[in-house]
Kinemage of the C-alpha trace (Angstrom):
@kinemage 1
@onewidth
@group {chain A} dominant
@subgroup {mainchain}
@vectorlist {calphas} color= white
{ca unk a 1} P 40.483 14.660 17.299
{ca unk a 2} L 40.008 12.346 14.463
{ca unk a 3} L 36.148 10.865 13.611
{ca unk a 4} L 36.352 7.676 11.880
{ca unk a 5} L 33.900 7.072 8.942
{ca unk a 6} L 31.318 4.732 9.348
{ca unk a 7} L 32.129 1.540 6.951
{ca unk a 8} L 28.025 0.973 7.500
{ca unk a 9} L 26.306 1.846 4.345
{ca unk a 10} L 25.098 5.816 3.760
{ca unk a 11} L 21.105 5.672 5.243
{ca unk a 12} L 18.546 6.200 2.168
{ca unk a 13} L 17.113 9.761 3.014
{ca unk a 14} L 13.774 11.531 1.821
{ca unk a 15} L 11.173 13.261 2.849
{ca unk a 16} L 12.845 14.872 6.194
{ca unk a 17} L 13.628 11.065 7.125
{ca unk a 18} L 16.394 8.715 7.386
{ca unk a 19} L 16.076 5.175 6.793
{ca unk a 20} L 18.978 2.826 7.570
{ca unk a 21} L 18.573 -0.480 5.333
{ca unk a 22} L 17.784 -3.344 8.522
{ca unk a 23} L 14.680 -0.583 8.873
{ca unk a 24} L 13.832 -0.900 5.137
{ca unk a 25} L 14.005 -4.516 5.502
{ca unk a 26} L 11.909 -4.424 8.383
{ca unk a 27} L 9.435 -2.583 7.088
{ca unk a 28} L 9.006 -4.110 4.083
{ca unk a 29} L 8.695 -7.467 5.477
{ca unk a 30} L 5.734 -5.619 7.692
{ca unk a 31} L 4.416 -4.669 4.258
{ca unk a 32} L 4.279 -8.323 2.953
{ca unk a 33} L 2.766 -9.710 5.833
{ca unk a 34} L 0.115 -7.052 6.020
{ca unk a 35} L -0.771 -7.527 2.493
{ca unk a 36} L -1.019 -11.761 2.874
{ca unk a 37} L -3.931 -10.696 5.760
{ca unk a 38} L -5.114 -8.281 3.271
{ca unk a 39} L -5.324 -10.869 0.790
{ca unk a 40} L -6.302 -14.055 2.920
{ca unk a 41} L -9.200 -11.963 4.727
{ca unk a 42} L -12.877 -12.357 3.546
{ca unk a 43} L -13.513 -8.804 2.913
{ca unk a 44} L -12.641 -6.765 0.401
{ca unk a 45} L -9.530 -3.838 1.129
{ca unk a 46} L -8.821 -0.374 -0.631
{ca unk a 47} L -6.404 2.162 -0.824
{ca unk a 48} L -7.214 5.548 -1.786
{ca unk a 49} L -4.949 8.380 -2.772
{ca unk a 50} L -4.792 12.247 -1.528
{ca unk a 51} L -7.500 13.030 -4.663
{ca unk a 52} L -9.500 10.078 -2.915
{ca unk a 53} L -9.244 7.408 -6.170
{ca unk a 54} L -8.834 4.655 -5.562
{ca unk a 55} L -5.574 2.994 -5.974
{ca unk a 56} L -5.534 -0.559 -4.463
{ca unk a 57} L -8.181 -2.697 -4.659
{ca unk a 58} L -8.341 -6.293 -2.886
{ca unk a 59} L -8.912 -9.531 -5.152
{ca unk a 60} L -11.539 -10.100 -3.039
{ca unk a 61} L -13.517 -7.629 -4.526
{ca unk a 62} L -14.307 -10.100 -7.260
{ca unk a 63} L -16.069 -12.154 -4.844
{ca unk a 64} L -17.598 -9.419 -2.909
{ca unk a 65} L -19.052 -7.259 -5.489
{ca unk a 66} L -18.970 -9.190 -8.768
{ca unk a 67} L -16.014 -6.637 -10.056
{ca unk a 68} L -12.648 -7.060 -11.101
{ca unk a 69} L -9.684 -4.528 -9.108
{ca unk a 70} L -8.945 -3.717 -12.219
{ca unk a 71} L -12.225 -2.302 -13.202
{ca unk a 72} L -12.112 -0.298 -9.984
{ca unk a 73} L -9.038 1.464 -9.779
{ca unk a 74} L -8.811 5.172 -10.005
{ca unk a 75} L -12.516 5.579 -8.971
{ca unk a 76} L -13.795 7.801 -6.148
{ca unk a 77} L -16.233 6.182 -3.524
{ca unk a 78} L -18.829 7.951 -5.341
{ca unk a 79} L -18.414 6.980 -8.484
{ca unk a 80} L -18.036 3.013 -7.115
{ca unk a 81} L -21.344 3.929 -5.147
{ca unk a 82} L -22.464 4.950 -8.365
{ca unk a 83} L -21.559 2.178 -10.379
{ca unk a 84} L -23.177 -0.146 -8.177
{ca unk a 85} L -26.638 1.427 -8.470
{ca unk a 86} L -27.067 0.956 -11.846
């Protein structure tokens, strides 16, 4: 018996998972349109990291806090807190 080779394109693998690329295109346009709400919405969003720093931070934080993302990147919650108590 003879198994014909997929002419498809090899899926990307990592991590224990395989991707096939109409998934990575689906996901990323997920990702886009969850970042437009993120930026569109009042509040202000973050991302933290496994260490807990901070590693997004919404535009909206400008407006919400009187900071710029940049300013707040890499932080821990407790060191924002503590920021913003002085």
């Amino acid at each position: 018996m003879t198994v014909e080779k997929s002419k498809e394109r090899p899926p990307c693998q990592g991590g224990g998972a395989t991707i096939r690329d109409g998934e990575v295109a689906r996901l990323r346009a997920e990702l886009e349109r969850f970042r437009a709400f993120v930026e569109t919405s009042s509040d202000w969003r973050w991302e933290c990291d496994a260490d807990a720093r901070l590693t997004y931070v919404s535009d909206n934080v400008s407006e919400v806090l009187g900071h710029r993302p940049a300013e707040r990147l890499g932080l821990t919650r407790a060191e924002l807190n503590a920021l913003d108590d002085t």
